[in-house]
Backbone atoms as SQL, in Angstrom:
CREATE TABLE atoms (id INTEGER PRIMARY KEY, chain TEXT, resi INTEGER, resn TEXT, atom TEXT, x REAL, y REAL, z REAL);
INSERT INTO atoms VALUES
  (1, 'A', 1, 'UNK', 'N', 0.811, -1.202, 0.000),
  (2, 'A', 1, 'UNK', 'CA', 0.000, 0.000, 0.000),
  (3, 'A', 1, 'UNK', 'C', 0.856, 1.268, 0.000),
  (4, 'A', 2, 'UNK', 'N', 1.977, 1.288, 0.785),
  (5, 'A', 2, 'UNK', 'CA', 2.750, 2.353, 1.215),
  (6, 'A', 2, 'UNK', 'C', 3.360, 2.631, -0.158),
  (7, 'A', 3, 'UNK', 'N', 3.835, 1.289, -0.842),
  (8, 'A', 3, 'UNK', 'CA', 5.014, 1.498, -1.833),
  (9, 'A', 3, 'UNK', 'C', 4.416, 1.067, -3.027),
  (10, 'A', 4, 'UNK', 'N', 4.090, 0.407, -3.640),
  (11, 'A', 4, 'UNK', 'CA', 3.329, 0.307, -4.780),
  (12, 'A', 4, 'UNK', 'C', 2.746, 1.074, -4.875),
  (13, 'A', 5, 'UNK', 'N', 1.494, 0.990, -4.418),
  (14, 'A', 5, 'UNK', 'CA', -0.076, 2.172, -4.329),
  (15, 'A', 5, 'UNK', 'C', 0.885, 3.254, -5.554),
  (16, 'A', 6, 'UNK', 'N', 1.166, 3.855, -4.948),
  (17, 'A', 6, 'UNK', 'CA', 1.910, 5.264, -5.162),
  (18, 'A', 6, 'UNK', 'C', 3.142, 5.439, -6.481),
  (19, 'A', 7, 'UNK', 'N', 3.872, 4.387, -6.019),
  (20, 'A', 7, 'UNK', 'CA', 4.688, 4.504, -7.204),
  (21, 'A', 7, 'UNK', 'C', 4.656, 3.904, -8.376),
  (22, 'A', 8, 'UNK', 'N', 3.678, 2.455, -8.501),
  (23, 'A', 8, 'UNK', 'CA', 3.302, 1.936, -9.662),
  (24, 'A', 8, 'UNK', 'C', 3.243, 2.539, -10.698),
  (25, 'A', 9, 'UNK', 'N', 3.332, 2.393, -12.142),
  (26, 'A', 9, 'UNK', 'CA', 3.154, 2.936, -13.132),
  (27, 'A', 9, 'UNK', 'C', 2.695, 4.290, -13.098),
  (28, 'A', 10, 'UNK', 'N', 3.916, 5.396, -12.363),
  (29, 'A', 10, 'UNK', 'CA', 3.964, 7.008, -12.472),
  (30, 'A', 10, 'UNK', 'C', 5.478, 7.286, -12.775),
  (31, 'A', 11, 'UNK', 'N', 4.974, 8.554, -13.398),
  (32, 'A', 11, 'UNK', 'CA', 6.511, 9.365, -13.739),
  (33, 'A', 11, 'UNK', 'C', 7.137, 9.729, -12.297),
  (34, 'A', 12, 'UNK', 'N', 8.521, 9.102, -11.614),
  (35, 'A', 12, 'UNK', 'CA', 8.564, 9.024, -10.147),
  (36, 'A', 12, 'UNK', 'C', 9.029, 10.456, -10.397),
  (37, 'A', 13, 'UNK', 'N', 9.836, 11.332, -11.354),
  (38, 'A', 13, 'UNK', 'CA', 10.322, 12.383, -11.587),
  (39, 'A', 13, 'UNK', 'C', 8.907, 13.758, -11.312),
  (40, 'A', 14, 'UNK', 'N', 8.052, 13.454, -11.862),
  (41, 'A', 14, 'UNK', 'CA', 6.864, 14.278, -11.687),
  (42, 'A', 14, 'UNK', 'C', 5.504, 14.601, -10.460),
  (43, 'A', 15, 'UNK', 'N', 5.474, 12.827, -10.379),
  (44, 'A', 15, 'UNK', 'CA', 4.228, 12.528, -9.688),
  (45, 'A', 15, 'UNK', 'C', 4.346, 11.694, -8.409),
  (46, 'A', 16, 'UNK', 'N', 6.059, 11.336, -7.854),
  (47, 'A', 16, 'UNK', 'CA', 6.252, 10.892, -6.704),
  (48, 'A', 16, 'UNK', 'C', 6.879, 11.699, -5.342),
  (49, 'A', 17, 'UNK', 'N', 6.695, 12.179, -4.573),
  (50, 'A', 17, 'UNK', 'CA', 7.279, 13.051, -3.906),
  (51, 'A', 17, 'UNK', 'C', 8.278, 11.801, -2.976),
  (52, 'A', 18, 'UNK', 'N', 9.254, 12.007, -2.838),
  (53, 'A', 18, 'UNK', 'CA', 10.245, 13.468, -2.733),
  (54, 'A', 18, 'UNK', 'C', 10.822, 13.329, -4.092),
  (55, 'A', 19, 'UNK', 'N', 10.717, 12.796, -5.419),
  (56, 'A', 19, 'UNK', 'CA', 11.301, 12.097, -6.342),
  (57, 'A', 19, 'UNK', 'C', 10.893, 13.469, -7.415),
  (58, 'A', 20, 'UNK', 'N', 10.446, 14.255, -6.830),
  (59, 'A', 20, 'UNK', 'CA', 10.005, 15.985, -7.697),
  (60, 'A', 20, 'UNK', 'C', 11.549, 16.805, -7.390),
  (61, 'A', 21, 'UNK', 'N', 11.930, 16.969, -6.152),
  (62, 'A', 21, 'UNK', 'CA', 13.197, 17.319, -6.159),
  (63, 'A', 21, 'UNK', 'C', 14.307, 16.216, -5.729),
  (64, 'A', 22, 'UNK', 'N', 14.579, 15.152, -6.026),
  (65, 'A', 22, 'UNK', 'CA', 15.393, 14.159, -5.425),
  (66, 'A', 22, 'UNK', 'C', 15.893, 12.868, -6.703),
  (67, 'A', 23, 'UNK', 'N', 16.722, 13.092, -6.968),
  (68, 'A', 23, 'UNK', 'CA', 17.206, 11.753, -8.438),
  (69, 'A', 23, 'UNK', 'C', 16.283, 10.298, -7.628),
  (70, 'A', 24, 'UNK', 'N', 15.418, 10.238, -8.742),
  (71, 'A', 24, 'UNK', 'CA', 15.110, 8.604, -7.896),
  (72, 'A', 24, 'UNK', 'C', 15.857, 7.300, -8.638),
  (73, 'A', 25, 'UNK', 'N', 17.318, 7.624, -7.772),
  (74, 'A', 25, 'UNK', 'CA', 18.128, 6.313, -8.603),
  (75, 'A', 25, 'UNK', 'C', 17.680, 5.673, -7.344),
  (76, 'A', 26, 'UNK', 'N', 18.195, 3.889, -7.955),
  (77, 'A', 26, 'UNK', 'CA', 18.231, 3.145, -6.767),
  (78, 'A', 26, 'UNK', 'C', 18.181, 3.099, -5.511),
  (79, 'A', 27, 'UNK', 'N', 19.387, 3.495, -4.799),
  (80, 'A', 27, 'UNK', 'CA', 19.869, 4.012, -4.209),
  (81, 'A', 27, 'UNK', 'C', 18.734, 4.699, -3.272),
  (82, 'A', 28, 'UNK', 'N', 17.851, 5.933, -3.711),
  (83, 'A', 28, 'UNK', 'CA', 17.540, 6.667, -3.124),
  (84, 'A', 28, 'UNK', 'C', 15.854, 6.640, -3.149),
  (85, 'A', 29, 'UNK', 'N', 15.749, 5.371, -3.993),
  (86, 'A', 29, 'UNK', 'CA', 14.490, 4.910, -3.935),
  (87, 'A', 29, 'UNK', 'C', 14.534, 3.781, -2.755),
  (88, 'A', 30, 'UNK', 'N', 15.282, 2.877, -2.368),
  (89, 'A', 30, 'UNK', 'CA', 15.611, 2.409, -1.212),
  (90, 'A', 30, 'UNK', 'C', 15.463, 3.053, -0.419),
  (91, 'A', 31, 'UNK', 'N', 16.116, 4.550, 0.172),
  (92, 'A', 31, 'UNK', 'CA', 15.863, 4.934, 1.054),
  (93, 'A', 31, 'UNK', 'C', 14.101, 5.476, 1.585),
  (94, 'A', 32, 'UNK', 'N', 13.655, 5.795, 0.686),
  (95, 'A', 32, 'UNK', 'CA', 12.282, 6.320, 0.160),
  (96, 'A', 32, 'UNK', 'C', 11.633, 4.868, 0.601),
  (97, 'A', 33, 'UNK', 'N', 11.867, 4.007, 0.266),
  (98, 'A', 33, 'UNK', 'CA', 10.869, 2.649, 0.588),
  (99, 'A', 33, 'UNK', 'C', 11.250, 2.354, 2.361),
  (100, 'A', 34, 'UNK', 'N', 12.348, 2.434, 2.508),
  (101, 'A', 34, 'UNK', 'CA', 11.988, 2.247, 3.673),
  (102, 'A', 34, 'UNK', 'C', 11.261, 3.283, 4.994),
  (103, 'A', 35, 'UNK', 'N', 11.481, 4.337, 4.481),
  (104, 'A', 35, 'UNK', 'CA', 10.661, 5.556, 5.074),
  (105, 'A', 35, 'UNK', 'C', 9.521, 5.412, 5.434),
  (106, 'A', 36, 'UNK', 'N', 8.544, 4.426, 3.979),
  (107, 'A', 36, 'UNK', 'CA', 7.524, 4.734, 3.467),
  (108, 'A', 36, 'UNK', 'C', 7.241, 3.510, 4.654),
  (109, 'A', 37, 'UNK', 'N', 7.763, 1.772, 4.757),
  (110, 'A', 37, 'UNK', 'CA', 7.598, 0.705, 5.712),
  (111, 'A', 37, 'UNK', 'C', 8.206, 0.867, 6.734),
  (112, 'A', 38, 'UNK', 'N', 9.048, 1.556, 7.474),
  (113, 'A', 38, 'UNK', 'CA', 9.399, 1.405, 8.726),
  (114, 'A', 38, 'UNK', 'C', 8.385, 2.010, 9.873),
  (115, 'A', 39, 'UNK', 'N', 7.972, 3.086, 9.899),
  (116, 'A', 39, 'UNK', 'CA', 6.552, 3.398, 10.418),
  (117, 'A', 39, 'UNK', 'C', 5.514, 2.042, 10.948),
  (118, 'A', 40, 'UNK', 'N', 5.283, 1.523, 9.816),
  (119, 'A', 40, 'UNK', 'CA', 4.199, 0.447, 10.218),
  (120, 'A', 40, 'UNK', 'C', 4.990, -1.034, 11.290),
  (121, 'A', 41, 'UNK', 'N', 5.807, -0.982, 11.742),
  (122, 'A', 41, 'UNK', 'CA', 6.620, -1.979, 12.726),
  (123, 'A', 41, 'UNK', 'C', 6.774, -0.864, 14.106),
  (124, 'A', 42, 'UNK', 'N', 6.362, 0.372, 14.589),
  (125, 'A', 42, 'UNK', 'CA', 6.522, 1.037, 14.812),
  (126, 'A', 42, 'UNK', 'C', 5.815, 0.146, 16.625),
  (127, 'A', 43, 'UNK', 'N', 4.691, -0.004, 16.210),
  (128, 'A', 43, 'UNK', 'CA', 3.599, -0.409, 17.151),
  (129, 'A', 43, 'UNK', 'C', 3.566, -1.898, 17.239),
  (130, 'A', 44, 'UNK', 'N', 4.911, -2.981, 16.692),
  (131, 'A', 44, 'UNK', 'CA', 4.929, -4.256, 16.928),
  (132, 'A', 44, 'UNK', 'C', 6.759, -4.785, 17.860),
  (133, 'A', 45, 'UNK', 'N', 6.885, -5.869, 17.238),
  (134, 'A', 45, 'UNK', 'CA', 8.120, -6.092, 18.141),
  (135, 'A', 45, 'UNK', 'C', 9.039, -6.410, 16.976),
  (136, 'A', 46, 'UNK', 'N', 8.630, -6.037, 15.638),
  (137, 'A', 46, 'UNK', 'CA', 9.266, -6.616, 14.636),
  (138, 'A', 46, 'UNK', 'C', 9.932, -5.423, 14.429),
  (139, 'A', 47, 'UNK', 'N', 11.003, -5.791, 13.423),
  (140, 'A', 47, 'UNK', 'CA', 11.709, -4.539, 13.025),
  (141, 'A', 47, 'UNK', 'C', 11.931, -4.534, 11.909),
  (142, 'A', 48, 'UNK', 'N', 12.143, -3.506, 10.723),
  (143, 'A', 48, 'UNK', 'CA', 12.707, -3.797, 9.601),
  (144, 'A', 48, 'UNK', 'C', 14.211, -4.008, 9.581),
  (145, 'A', 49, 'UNK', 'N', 14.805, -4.949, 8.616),
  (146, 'A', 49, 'UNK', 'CA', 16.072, -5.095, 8.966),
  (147, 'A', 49, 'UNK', 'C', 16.846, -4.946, 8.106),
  (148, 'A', 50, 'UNK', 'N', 16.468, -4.664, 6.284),
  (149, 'A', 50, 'UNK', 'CA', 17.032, -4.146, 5.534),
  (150, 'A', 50, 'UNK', 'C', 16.229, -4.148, 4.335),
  (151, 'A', 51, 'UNK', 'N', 16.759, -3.203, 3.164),
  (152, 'A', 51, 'UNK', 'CA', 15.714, -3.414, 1.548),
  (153, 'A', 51, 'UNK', 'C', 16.658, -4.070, 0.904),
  (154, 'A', 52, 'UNK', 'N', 16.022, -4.787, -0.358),
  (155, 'A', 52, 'UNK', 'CA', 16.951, -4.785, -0.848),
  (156, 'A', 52, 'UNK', 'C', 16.516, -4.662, -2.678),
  (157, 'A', 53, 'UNK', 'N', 16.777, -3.786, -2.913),
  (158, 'A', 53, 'UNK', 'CA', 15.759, -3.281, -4.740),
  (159, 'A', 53, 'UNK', 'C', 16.617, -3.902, -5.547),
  (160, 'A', 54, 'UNK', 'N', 16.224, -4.460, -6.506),
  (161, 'A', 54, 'UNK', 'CA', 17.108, -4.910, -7.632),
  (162, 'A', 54, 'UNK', 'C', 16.751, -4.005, -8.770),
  (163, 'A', 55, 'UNK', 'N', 17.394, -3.562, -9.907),
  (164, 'A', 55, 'UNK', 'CA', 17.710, -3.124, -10.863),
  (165, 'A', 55, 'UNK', 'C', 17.842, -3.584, -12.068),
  (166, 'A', 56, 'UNK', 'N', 18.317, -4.791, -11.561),
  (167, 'A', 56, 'UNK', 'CA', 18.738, -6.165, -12.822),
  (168, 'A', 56, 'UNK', 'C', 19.036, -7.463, -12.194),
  (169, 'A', 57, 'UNK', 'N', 19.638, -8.491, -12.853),
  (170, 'A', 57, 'UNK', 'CA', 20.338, -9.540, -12.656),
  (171, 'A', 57, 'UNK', 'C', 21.766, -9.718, -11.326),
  (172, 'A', 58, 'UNK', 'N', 22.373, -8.940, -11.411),
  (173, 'A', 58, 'UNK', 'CA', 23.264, -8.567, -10.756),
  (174, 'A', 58, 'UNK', 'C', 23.944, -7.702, -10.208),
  (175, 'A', 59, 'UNK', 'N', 22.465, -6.485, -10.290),
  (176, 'A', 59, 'UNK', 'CA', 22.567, -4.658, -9.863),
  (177, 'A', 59, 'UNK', 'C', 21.318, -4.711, -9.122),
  (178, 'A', 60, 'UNK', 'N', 22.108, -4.535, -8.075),
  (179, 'A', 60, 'UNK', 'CA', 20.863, -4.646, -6.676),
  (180, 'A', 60, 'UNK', 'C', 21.628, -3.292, -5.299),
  (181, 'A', 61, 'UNK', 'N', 20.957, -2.899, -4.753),
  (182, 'A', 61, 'UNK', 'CA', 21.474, -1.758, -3.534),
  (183, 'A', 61, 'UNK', 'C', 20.854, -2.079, -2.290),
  (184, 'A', 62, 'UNK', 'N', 21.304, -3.024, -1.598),
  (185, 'A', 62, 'UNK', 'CA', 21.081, -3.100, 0.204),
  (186, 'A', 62, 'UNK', 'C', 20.711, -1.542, 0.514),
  (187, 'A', 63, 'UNK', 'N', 20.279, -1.808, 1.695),
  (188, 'A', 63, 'UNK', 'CA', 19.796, -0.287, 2.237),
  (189, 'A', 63, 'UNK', 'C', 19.594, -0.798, 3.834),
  (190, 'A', 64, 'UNK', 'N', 19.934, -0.399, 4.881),
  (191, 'A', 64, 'UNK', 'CA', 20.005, -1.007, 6.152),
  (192, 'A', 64, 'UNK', 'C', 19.292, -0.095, 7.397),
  (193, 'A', 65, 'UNK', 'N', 18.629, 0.627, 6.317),
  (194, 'A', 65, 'UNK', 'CA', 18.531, 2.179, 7.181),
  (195, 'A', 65, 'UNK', 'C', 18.927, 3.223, 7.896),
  (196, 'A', 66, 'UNK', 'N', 19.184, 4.322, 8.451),
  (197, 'A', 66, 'UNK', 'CA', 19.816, 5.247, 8.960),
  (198, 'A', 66, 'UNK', 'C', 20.845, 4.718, 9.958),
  (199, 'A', 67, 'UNK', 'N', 22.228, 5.566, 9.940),
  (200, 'A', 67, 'UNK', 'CA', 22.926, 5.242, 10.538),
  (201, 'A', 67, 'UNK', 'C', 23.002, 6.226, 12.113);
């Protein structure tokens, strides 16, 4: 809901915020996804513990969340 819903088939450059002023490479769409799911573990005992987006076959960007 958080992450699909929203970014599915849109121009992320136009119609995704923060992706209006922000390059949505990899990278920084990772960070953006987890923004969007860490909230909802907020009120359990679970935690998120990392993303991990692929790009391709063998172009993928871990993301572990804020340091």
């Amino acid at each position: 809901d958080e992450v699909v819903g929203p970014m599915d088939h849109r121009n992320l450059n136009h119609e995704v915020a923060p992706f209006d002023s922000v390059v949505p490479t990899t990278e920084n769409l990772a960070i953006e996804i987890w923004r969007r799911l860490e909230p909802r573990f907020a009120s359990t005992p679970a935690r998120l513990h990392s993303i991990r987006l692929h790009e391709g076959e063998d172009l993928y960007v871990d993301y572990e969340g804020p340091r």
